[in-house]
C-alpha positions in Angstrom: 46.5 178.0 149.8 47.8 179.5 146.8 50.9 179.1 144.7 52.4 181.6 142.9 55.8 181.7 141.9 58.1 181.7 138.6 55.3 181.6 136.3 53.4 179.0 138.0 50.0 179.6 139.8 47.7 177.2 141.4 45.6 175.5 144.6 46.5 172.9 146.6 45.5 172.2 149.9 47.0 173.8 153.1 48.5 170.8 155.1 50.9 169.9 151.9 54.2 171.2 151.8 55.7 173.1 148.9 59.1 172.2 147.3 60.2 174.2 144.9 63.2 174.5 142.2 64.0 177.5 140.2 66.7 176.1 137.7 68.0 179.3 136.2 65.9 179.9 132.9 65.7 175.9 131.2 63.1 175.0 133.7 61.2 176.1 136.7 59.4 173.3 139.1 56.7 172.7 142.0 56.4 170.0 143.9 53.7 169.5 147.2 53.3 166.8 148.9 50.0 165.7 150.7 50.7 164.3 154.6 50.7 160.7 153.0 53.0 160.9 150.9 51.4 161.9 147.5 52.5 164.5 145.4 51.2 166.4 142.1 54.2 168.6 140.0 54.5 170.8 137.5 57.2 172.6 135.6 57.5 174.7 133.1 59.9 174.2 129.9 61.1 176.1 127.1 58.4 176.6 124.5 58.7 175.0 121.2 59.8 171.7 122.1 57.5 168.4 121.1 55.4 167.6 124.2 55.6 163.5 123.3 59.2 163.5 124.4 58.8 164.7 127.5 56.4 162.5 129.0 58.4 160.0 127.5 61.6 160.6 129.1 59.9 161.0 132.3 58.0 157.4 131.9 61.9 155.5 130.7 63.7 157.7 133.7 60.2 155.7 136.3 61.1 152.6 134.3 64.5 152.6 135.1 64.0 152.6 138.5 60.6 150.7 138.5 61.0 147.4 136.2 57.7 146.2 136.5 55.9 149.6 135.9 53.0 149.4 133.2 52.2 152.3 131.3 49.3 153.6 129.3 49.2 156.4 126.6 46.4 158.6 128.2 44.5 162.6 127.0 42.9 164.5 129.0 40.7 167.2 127.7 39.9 170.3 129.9 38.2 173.4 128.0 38.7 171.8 125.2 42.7 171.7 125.5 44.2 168.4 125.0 46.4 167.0 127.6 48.7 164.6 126.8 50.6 161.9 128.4 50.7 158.4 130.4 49.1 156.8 132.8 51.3 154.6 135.0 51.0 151.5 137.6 54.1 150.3 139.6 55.3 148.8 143.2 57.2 150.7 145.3 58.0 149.1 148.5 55.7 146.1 148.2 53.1 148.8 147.9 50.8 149.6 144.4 51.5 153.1 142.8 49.4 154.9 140.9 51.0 158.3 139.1 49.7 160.3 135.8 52.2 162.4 133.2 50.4 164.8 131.5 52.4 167.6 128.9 50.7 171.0 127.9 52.2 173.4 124.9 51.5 176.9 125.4 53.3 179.3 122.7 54.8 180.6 126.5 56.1 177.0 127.6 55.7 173.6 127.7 54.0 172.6 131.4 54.4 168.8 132.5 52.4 168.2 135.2 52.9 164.6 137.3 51.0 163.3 139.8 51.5 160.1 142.0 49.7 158.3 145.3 50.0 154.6 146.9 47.0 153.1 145.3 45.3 152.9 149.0 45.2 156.5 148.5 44.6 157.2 145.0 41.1 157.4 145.1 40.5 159.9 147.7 43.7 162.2 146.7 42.9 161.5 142.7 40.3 164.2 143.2 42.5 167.1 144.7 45.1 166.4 142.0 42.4 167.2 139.5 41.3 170.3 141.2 45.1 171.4 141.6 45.5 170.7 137.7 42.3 172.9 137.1 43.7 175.9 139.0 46.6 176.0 137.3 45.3 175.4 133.9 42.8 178.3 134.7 45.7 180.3 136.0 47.3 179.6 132.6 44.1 181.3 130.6 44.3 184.3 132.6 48.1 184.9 131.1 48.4 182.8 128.3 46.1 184.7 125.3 45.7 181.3 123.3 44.7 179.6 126.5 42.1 182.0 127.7 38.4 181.5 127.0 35.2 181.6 128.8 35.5 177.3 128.7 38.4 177.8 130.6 36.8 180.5 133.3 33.9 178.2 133.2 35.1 175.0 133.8 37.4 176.2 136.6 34.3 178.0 138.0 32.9 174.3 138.3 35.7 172.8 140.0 35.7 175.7 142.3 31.5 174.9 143.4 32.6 171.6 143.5 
């Protein structure tokens, strides 16, 4: 299936569900959720802001509700664009958790993209997160002038074969 709505364009797979929220011009966001209960996100924020202290409200607002989460400054490089953020470990319901925040500045927007599973699932649904994050990255280079670039195209073309 294929998302493509307030700015946002990617993948996902078509037994998720789509949630989506359209705040009025400070933020636009899509969430889908897999059948067991994962999700990925993104959202897209008014440029010119500093990445950092995005990821880092979202990983105080998980702490606040998780005590015992542990979290882990983490990059991810894609085309050669740097993706910033945390990787983070908690329990929810007696159960492990597993969930990435990763930030992206565009001179268009800041994207934060978040993604989260039960560890029992992580390592089977880790995969499809990284393809959704691929398609919309890619998506991002065919609008986005200082994201385009044939690493971009390419890359994305070897998720796709994947």
């Amino acid at each position: 299936m294929r998302f493509h709505r307030f700015g946002l364009a990617f993948d996902y797979p078509e037994n998720w569900v789509v949630d989506t929220d359209d705040s009025g011009g400070s933020h636009s966001a899509v969430t889908v959720y897999s059948p067991g209960g994962a999700f990925w996100s993104v959202s897209a924020h008014a440029p010119g802001g500093e990445p950092a202290i995005l990821a880092t409200a979202v990983v105080q607002q998980m702490r606040d509700e998780y005590r015992d989460l542990d979290s882990e400054p983490a990059v991810d490089t894609f085309a050669g664009h740097m993706l910033r953020g945390f990787d983070l470990n908690f329990y929810c319901l007696d159960l492990t958790n597993t969930a990435q925040v990763r930030t992206l500045a565009t001179p268009s927007a800041i994207y934060l993209v978040c993604c989260q599973a039960e560890d029992r699932e992580w390592e089977q649904i880790y995969p499809v997160f990284e393809a959704m994050k691929t398609s919309f990255i890619a998506s991002l280079a065919c609008t986005d002038t200082d994201l385009a670039s044939d690493d971009v195209h390419e890359a994305y073309a070897r998720k796709k074969r994947l």
